[in-house]
PDB file of N, CA, C and O in Angstrom, chain B, residues numbered from 101:
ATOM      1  N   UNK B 101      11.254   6.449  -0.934  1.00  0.00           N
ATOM      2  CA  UNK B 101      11.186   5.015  -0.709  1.00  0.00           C
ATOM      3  C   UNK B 101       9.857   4.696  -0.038  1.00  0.00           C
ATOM      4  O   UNK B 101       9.520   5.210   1.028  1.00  0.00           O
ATOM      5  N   UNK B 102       8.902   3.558  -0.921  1.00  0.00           N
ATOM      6  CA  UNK B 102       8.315   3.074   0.276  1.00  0.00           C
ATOM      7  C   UNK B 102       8.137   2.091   0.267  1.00  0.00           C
ATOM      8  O   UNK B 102       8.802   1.454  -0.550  1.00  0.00           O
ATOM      9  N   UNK B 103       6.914   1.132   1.346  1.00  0.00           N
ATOM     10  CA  UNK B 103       7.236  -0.340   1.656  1.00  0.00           C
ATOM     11  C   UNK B 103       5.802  -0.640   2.010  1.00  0.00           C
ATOM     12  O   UNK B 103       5.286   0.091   2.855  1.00  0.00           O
ATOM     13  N   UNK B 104       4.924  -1.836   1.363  1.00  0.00           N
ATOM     14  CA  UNK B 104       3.946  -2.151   1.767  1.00  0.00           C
ATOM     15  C   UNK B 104       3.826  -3.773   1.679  1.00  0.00           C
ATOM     16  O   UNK B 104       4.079  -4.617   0.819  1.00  0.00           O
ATOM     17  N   UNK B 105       3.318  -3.778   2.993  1.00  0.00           N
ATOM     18  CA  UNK B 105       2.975  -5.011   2.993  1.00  0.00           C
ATOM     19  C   UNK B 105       1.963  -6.022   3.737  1.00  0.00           C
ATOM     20  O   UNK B 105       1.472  -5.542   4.759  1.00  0.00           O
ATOM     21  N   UNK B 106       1.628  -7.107   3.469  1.00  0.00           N
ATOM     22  CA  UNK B 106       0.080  -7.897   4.467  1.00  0.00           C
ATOM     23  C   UNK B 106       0.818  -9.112   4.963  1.00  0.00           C
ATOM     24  O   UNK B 106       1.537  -9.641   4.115  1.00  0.00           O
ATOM     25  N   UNK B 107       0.799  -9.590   5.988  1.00  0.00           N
ATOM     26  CA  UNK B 107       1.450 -10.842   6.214  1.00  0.00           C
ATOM     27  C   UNK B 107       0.409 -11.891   7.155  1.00  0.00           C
ATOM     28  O   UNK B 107      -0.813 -11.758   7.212  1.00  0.00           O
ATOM     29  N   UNK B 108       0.859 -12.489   7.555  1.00  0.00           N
ATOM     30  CA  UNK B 108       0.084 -13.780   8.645  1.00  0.00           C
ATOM     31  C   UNK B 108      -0.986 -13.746   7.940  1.00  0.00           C
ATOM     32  O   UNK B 108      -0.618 -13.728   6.765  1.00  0.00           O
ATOM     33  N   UNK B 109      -2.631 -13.717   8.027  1.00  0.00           N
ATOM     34  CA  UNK B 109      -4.033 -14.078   7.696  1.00  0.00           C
ATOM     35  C   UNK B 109      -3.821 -13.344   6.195  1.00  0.00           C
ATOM     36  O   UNK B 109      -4.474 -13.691   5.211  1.00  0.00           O
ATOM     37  N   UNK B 110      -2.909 -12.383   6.175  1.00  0.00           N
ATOM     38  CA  UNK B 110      -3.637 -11.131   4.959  1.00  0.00           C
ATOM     39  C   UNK B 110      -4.815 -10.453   4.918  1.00  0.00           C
ATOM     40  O   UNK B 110      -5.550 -10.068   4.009  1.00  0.00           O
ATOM     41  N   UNK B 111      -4.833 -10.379   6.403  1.00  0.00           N
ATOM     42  CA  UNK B 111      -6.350  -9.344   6.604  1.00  0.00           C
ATOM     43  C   UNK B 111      -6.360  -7.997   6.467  1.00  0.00           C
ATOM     44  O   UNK B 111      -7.307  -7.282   6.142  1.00  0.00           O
ATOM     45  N   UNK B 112      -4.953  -7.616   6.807  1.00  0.00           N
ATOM     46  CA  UNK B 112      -4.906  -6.139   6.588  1.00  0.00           C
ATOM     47  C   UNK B 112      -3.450  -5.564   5.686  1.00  0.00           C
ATOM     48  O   UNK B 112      -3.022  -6.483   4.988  1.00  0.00           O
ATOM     49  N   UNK B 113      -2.873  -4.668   5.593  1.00  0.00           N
ATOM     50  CA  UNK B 113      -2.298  -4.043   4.510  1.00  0.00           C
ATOM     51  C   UNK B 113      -1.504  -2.827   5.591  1.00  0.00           C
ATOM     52  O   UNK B 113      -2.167  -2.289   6.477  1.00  0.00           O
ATOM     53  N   UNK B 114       0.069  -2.472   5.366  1.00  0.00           N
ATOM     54  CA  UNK B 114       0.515  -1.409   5.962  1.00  0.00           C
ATOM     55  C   UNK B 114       1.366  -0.944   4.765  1.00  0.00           C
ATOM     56  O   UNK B 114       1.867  -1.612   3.861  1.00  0.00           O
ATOM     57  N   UNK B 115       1.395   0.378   5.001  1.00  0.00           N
ATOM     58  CA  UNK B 115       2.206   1.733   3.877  1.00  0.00           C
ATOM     59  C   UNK B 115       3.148   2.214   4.821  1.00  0.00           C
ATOM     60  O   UNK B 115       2.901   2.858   5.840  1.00  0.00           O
ATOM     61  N   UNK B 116       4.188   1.865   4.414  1.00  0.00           N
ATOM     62  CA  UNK B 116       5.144   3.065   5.496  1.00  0.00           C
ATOM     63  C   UNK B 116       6.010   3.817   4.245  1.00  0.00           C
ATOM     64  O   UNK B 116       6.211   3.489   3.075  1.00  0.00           O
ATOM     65  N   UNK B 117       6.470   5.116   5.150  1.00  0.00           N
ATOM     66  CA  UNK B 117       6.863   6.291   4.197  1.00  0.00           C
ATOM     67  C   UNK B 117       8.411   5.872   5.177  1.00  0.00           C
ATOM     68  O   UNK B 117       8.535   5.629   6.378  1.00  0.00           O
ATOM     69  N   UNK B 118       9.556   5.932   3.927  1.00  0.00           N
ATOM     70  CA  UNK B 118      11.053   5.769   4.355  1.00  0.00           C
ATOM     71  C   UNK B 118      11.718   6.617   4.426  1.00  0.00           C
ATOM     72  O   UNK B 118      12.634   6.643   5.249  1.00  0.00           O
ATOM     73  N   UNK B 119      11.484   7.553   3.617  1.00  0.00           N
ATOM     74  CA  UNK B 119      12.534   8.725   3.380  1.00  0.00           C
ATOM     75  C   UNK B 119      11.478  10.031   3.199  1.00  0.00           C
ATOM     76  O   UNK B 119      10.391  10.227   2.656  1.00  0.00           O
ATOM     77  N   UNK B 120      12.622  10.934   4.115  1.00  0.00           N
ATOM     78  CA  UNK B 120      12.322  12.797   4.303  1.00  0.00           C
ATOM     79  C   UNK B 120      12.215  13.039   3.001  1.00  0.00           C
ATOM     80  O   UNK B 120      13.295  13.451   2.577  1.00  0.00           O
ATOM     81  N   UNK B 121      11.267  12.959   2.039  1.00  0.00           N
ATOM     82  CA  UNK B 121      11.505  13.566   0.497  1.00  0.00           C
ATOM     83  C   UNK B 121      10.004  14.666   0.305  1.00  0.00           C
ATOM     84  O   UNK B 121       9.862  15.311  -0.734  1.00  0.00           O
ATOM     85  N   UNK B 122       9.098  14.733   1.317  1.00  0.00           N
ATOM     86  CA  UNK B 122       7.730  15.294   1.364  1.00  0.00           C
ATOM     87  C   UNK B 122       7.131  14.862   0.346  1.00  0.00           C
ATOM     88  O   UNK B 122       6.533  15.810  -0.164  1.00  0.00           O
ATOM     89  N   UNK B 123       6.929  13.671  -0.378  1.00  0.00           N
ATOM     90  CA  UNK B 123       6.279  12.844  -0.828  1.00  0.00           C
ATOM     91  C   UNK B 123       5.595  11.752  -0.297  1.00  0.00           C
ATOM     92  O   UNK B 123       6.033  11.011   0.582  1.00  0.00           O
ATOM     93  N   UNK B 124       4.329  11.655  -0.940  1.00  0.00           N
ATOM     94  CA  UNK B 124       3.312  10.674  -0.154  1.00  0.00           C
ATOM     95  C   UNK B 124       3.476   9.432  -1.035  1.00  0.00           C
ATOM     96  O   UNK B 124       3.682   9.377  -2.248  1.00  0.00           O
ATOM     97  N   UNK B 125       3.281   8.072   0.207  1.00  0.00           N
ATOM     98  CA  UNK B 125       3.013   7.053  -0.447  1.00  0.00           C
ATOM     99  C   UNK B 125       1.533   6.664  -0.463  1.00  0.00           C
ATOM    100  O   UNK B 125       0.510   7.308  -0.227  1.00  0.00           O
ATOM    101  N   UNK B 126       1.788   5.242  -0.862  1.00  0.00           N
ATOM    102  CA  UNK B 126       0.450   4.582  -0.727  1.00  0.00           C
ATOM    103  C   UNK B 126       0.563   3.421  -1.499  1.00  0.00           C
ATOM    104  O   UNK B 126       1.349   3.257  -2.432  1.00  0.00           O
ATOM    105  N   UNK B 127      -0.571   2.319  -0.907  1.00  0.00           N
ATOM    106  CA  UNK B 127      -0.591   1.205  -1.650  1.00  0.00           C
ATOM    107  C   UNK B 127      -1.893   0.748  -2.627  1.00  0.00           C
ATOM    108  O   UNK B 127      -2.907   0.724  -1.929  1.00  0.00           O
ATOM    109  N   UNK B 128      -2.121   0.449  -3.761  1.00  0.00           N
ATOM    110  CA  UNK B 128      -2.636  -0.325  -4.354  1.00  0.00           C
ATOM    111  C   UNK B 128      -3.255  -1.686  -3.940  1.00  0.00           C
ATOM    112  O   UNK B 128      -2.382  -2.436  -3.504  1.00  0.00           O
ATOM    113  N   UNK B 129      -4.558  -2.262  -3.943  1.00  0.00           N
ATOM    114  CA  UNK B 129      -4.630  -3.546  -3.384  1.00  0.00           C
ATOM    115  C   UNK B 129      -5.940  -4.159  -4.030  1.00  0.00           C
ATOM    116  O   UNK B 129      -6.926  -3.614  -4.526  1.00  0.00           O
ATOM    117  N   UNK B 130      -5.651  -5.281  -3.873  1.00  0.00           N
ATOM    118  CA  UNK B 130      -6.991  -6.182  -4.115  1.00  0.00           C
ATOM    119  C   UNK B 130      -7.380  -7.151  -3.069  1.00  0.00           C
ATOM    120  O   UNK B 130      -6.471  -7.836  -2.599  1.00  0.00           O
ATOM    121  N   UNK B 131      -8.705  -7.338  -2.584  1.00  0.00           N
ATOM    122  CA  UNK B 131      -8.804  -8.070  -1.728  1.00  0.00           C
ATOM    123  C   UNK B 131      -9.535  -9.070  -2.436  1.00  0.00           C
ATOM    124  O   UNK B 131      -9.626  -8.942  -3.657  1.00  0.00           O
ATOM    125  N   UNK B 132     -10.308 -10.475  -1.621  1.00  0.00           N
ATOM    126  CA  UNK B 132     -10.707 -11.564  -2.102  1.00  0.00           C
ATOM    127  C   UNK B 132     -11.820 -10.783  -3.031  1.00  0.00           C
ATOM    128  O   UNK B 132     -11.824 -10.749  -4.262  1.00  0.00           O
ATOM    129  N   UNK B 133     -13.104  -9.938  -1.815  1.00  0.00           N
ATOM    130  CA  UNK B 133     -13.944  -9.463  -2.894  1.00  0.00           C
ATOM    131  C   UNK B 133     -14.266  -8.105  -3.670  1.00  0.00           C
ATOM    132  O   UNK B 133     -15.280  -7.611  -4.162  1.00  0.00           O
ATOM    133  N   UNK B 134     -12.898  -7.727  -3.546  1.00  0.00           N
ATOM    134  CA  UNK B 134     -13.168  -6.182  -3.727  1.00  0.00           C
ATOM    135  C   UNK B 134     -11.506  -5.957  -4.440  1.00  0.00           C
ATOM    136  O   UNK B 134     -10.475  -6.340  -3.887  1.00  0.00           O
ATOM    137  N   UNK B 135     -11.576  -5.212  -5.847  1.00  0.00           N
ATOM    138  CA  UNK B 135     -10.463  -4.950  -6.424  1.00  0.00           C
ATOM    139  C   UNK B 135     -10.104  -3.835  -6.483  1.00  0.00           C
ATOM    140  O   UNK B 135     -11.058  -3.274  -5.944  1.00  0.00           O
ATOM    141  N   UNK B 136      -9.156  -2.775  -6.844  1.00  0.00           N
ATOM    142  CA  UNK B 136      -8.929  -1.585  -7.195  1.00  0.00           C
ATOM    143  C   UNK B 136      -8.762  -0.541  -5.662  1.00  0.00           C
ATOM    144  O   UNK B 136      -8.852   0.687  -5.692  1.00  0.00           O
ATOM    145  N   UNK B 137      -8.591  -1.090  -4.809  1.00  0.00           N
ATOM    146  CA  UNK B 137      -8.591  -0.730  -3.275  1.00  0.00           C
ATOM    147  C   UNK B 137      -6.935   0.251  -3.379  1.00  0.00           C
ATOM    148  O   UNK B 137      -5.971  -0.038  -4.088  1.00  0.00           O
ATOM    149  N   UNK B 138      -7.036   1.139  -2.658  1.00  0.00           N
ATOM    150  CA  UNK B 138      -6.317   2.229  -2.238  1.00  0.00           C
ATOM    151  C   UNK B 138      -5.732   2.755  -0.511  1.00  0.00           C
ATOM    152  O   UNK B 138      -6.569   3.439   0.078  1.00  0.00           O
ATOM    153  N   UNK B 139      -4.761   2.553   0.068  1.00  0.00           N
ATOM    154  CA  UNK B 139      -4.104   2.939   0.962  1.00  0.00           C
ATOM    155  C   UNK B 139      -3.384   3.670   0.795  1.00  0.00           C
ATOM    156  O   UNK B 139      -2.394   3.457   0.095  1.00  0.00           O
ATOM    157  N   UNK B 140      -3.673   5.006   1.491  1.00  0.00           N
ATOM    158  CA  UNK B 140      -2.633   6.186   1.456  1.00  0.00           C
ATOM    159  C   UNK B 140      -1.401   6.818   2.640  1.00  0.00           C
ATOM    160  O   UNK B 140      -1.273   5.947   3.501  1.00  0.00           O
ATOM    161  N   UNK B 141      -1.035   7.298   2.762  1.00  0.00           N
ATOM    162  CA  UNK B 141       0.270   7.409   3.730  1.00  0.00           C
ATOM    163  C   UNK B 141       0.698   8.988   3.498  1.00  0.00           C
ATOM    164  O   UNK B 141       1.287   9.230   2.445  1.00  0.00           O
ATOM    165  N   UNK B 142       0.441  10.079   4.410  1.00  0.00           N
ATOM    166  CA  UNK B 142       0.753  11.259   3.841  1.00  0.00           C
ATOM    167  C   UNK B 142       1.083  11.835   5.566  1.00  0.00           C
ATOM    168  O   UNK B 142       0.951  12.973   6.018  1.00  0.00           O
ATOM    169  N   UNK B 143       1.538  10.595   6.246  1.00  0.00           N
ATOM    170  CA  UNK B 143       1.757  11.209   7.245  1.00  0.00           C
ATOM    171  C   UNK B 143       3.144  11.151   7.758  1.00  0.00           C
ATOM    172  O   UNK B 143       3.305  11.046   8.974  1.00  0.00           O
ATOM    173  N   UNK B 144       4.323  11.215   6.838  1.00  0.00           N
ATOM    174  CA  UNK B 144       5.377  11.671   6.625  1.00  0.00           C
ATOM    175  C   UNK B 144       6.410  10.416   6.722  1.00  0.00           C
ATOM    176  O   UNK B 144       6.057   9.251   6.539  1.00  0.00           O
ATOM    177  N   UNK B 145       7.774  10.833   7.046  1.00  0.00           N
ATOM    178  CA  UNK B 145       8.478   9.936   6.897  1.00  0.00           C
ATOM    179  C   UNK B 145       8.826   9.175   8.299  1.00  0.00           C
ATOM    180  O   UNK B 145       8.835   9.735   9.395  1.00  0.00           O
ATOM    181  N   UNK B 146       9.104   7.822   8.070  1.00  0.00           N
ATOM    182  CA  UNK B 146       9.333   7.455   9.130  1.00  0.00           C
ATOM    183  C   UNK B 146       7.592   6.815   9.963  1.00  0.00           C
ATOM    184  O   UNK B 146       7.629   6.265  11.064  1.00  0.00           O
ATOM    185  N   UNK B 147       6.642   6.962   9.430  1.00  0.00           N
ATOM    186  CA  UNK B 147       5.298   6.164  10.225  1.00  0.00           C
ATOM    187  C   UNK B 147       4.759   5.679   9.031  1.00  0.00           C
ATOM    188  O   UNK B 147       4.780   5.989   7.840  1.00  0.00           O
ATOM    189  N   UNK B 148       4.270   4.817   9.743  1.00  0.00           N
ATOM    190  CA  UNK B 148       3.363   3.894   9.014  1.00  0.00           C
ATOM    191  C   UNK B 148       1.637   3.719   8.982  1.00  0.00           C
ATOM    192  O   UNK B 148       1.154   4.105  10.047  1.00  0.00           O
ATOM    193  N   UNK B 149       0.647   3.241   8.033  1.00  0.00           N
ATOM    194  CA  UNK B 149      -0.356   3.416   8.110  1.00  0.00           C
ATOM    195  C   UNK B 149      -1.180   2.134   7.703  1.00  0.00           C
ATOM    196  O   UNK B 149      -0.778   1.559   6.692  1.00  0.00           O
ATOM    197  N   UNK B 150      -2.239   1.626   8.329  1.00  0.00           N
ATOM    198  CA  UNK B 150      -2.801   0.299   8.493  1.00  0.00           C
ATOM    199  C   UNK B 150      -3.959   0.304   7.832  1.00  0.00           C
ATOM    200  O   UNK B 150      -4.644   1.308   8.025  1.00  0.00           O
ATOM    201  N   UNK B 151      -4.398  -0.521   7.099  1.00  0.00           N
ATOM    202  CA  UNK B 151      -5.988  -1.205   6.369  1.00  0.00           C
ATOM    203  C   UNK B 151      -6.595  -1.787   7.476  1.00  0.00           C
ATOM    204  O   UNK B 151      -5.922  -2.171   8.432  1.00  0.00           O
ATOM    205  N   UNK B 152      -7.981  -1.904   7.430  1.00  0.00           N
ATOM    206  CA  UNK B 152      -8.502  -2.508   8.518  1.00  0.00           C
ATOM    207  C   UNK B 152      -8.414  -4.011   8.427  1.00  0.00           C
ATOM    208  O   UNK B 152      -8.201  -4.472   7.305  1.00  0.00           O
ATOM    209  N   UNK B 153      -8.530  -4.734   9.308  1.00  0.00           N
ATOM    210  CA  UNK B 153      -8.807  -5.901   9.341  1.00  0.00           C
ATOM    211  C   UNK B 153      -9.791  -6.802   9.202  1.00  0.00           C
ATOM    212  O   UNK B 153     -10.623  -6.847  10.108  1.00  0.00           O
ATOM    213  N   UNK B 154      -9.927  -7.707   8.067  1.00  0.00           N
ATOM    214  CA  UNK B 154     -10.773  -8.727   7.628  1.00  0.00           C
ATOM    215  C   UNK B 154      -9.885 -10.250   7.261  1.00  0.00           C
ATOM    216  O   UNK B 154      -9.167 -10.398   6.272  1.00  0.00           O
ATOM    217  N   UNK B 155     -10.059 -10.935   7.959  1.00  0.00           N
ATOM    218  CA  UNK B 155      -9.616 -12.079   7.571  1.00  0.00           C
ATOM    219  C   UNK B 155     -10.704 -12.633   6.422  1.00  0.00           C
ATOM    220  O   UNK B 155     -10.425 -13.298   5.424  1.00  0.00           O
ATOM    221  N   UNK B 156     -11.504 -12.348   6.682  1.00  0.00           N
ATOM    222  CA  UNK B 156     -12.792 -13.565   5.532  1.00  0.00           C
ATOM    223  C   UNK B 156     -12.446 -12.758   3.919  1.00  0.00           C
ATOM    224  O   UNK B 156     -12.339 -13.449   2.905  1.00  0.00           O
ATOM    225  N   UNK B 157     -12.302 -11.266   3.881  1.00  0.00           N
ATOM    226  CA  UNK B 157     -12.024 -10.645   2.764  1.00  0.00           C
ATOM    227  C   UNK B 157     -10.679 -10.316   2.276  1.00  0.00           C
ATOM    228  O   UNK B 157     -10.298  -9.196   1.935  1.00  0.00           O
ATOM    229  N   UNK B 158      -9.694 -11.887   2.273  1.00  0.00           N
ATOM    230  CA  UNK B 158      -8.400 -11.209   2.755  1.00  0.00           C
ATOM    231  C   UNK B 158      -7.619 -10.841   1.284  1.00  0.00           C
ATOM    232  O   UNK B 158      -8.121 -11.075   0.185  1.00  0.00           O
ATOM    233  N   UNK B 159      -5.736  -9.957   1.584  1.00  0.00           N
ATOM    234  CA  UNK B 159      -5.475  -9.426   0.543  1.00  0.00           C
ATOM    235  C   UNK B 159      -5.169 -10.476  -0.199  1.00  0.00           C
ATOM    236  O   UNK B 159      -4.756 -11.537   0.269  1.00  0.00           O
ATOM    237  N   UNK B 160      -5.387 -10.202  -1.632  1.00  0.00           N
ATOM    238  CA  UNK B 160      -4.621 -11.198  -2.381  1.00  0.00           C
ATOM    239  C   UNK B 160      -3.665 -10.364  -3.288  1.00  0.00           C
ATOM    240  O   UNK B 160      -3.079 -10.971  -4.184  1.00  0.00           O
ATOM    241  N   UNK B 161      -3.495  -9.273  -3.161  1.00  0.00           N
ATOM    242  CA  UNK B 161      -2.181  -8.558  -3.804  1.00  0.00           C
ATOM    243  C   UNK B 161      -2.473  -7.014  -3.491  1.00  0.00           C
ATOM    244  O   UNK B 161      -3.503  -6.415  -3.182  1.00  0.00           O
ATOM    245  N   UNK B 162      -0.752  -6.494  -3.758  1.00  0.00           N
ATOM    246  CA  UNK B 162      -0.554  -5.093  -3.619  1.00  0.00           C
ATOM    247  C   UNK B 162       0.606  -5.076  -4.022  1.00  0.00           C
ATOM    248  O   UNK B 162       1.468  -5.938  -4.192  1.00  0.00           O
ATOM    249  N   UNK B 163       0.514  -3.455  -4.231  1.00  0.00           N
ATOM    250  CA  UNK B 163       1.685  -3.084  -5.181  1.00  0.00           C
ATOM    251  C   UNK B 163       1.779  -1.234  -4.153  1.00  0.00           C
ATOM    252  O   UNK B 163       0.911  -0.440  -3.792  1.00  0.00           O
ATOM    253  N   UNK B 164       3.000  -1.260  -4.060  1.00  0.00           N
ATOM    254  CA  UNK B 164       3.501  -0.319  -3.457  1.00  0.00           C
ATOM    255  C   UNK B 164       4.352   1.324  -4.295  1.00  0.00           C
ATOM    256  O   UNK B 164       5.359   1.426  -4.996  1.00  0.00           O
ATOM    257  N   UNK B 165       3.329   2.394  -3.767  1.00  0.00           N
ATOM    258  CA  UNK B 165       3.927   3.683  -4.889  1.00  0.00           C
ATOM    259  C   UNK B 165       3.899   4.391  -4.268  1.00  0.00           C
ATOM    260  O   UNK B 165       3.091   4.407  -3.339  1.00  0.00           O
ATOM    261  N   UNK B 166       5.141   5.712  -4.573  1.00  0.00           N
ATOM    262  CA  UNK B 166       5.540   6.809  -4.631  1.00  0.00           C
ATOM    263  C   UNK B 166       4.910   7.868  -5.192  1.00  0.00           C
ATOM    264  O   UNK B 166       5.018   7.969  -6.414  1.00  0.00           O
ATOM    265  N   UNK B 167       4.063   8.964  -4.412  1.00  0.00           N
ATOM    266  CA  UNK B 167       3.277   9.921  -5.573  1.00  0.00           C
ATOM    267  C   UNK B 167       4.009  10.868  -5.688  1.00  0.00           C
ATOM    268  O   UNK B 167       4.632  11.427  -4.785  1.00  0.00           O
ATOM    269  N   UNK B 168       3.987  11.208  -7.184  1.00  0.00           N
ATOM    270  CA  UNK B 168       4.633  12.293  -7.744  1.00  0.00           C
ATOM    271  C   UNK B 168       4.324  13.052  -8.554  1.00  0.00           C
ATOM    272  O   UNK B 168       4.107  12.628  -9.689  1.00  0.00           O
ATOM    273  N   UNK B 169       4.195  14.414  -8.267  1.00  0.00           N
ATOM    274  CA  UNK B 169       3.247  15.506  -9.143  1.00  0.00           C
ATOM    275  C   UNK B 169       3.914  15.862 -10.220  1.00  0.00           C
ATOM    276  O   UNK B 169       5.096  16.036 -10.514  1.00  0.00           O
ATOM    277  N   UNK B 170       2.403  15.963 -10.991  1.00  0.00           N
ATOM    278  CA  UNK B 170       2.704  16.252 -12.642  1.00  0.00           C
ATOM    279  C   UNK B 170       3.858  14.991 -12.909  1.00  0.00           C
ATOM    280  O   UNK B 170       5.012  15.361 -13.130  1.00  0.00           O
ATOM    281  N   UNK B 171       3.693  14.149 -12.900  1.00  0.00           N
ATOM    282  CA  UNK B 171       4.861  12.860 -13.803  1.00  0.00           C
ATOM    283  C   UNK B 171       4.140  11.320 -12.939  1.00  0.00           C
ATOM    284  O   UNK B 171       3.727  11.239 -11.782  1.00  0.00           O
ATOM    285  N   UNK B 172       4.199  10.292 -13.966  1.00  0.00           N
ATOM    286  CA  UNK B 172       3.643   9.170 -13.180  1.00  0.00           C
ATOM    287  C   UNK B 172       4.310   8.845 -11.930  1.00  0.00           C
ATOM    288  O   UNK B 172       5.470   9.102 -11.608  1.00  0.00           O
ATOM    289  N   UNK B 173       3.480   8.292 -11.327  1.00  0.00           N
ATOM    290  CA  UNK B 173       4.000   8.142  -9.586  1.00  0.00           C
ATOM    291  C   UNK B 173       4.478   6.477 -10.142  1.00  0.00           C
ATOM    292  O   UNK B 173       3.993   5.649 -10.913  1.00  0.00           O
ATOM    293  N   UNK B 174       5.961   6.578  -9.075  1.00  0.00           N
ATOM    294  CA  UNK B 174       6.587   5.086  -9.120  1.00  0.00           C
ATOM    295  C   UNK B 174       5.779   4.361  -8.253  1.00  0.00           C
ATOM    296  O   UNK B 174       5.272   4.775  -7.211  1.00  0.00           O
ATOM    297  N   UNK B 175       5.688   3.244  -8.748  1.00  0.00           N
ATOM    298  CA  UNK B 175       4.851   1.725  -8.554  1.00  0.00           C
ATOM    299  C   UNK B 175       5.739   1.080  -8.754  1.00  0.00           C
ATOM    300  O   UNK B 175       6.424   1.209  -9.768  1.00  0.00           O
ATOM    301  N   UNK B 176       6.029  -0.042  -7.567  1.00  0.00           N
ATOM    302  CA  UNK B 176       6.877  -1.187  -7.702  1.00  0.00           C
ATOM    303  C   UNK B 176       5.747  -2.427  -8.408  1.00  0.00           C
ATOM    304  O   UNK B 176       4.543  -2.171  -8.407  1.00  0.00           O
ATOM    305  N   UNK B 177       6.151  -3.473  -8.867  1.00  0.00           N
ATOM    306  CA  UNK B 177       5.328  -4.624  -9.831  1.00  0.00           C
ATOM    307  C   UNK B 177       4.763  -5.059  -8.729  1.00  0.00           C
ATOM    308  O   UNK B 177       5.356  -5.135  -7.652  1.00  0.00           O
ATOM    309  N   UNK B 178       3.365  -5.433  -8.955  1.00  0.00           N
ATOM    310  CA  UNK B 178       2.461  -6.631  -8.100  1.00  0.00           C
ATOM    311  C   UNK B 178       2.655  -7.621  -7.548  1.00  0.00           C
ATOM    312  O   UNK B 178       3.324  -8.508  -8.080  1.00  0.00           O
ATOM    313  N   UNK B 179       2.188  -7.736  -6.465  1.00  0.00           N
ATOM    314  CA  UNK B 179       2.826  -8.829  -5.462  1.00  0.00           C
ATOM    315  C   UNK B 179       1.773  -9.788  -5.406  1.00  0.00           C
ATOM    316  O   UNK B 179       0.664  -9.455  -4.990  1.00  0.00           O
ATOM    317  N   UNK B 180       2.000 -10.860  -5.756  1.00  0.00           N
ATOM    318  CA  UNK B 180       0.217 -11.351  -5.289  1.00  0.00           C
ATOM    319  C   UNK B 180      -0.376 -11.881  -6.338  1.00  0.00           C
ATOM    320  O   UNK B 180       0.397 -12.275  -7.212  1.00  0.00           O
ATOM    321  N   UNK B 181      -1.765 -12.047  -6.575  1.00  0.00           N
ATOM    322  CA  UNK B 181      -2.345 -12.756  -7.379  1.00  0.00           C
ATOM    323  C   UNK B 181      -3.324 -11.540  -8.076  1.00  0.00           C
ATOM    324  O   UNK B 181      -4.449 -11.467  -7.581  1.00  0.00           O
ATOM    325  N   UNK B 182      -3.045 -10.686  -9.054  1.00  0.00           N
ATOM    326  CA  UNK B 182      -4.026  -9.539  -9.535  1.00  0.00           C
ATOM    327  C   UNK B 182      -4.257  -9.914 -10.788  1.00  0.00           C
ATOM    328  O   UNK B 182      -5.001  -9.244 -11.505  1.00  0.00           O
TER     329      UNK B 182
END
C-alpha cells in the first residue's frame, strides 16, 4: 500500500510506505515548471518521505506507486492536472 500526497500551497509532495511487504514506494509528479519529477520512499514501512518546498513551482499532479521487480509497478491514476 501506498499514499501520496501535496496539500495547502502544493509546494511540496509526501510518499508514505503502509505496509511490511519490503517493497518500495514512490511518487510520480509534475510541478508548474518541471514535468516527469520522481519521489522515492525505500525507507520502509510505516515513514514517510517529503519533496522540498516551493510554493512559486507548485504541484499540479501526482500519481502514487508500488515498485515491483521484474512485473510493472502498481500506479494508482493521476491526481491533478497532467
Amino acid at each position: 500500500m501506498r499514499a501520496a500526497w501535496s496539500k495547502g500551497t502544493n509546494g511540496a509532495i509526501a510518499v508514505k510506505d503502509t505496509d511490511a511487504d519490503s517493497r518500495e514506494v514512490y511518487a510520480n509528479y509534475d510541478r508548474r515548471y518541471n514535468d516527469g519529477l520522481e519521489l522515492r520512499n525505500s525507507s520502509g514501512n510505516g515513514t514517510t518521505v517529503y519533496s522540498g518546498m516551493d510554493t512559486a513551482n507548485y504541484v499540479k499532479a501526482l500519481q502514487a506507486c508500488v515498485a515491483i521487480n521484474f512485473a510493472p509497478d502498481d500506479c494508482t491514476s493521476w491526481a491533478g492536472d497532467h
